[in-house]
C-alpha positions in Angstrom: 25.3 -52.4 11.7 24.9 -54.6 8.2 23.4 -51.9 6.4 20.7 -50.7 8.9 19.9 -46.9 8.9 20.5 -45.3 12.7 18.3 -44.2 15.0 17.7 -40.1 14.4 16.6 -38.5 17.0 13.0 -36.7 17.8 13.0 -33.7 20.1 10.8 -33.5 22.9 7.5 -32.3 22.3 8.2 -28.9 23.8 11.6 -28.7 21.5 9.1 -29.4 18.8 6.2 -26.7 20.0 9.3 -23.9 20.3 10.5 -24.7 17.1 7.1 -24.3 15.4 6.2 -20.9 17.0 9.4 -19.8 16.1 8.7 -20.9 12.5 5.2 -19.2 12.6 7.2 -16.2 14.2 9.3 -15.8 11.6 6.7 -16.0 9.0 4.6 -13.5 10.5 7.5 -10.8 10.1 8.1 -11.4 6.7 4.5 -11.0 6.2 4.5 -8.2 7.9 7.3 -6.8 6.0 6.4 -7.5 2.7 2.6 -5.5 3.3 4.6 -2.8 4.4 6.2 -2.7 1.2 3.3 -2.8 -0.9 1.7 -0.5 0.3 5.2 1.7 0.2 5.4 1.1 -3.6 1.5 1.7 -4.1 2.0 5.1 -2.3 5.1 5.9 -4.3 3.3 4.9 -7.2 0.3 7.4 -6.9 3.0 10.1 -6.0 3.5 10.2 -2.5 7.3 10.0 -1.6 6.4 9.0 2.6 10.1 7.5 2.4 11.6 10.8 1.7 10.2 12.6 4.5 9.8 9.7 7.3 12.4 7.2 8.2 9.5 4.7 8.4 6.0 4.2 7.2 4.9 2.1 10.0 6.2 4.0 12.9 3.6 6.4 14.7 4.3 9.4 12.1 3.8 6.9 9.0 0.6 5.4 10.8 -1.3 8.7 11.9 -0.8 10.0 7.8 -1.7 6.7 6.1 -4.8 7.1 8.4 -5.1 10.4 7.2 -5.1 9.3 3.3 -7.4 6.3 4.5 -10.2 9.1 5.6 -10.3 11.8 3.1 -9.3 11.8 -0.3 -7.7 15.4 -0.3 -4.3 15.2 1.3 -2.5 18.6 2.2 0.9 17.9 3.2 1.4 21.7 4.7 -1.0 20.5 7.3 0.7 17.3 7.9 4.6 19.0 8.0 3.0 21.6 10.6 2.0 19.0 12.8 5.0 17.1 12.7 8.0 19.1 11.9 9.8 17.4 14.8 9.4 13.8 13.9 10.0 14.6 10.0 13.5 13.9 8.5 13.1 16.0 5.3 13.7 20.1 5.6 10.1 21.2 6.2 10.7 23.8 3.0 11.3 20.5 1.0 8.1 19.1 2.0 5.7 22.1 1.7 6.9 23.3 -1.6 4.6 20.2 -3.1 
């Protein structure tokens, strides 16, 4: 060997195209993750608790009321807890007493 440095090995170029995706993959969901977030903390920063009454903001519930906030700037959340009781995980009198 007298000192030489071994051989290291390159993947095949479809190794190295999978393992690329995968890293653009897993950048993408943390992305993703981290916008949810923000806007989370924005929301619970202008008084809106989402987190409270839905177990997530970017499920269909969470979607269909940020669209809602997104269109008009008066927000009623009787409205809202009507139309969704079932899909809501806070008591319904906990969310309409607001």
């Amino acid at each position: 060997m007298f000192g030489l440095v071994l051989k290291s090995l390159v993947a095949a170029r479809e190794f190295r195209e999978l393992r690329e995706i995968a890293r653009c993959h897993k950048k993408l969901v943390a992305d993703r993750a981290r916008h949810i977030n923000r806007i989370e903390k924005l929301l619970q920063m202008n008084g809106f608790k989402l987190s409270s009454a839905i177990s997530s903001i970017s499920g269909i519930i969470g979607l269909k009321l940020l669209e809602k906030l997104a269109k008009k700037a008066a927000f009623r959340p009787k409205k809202c807890v009507s139309a969704w009781t079932g899909a809501l995980s806070a008591p319904q009198k906990k969310l309409s007493a607001r």
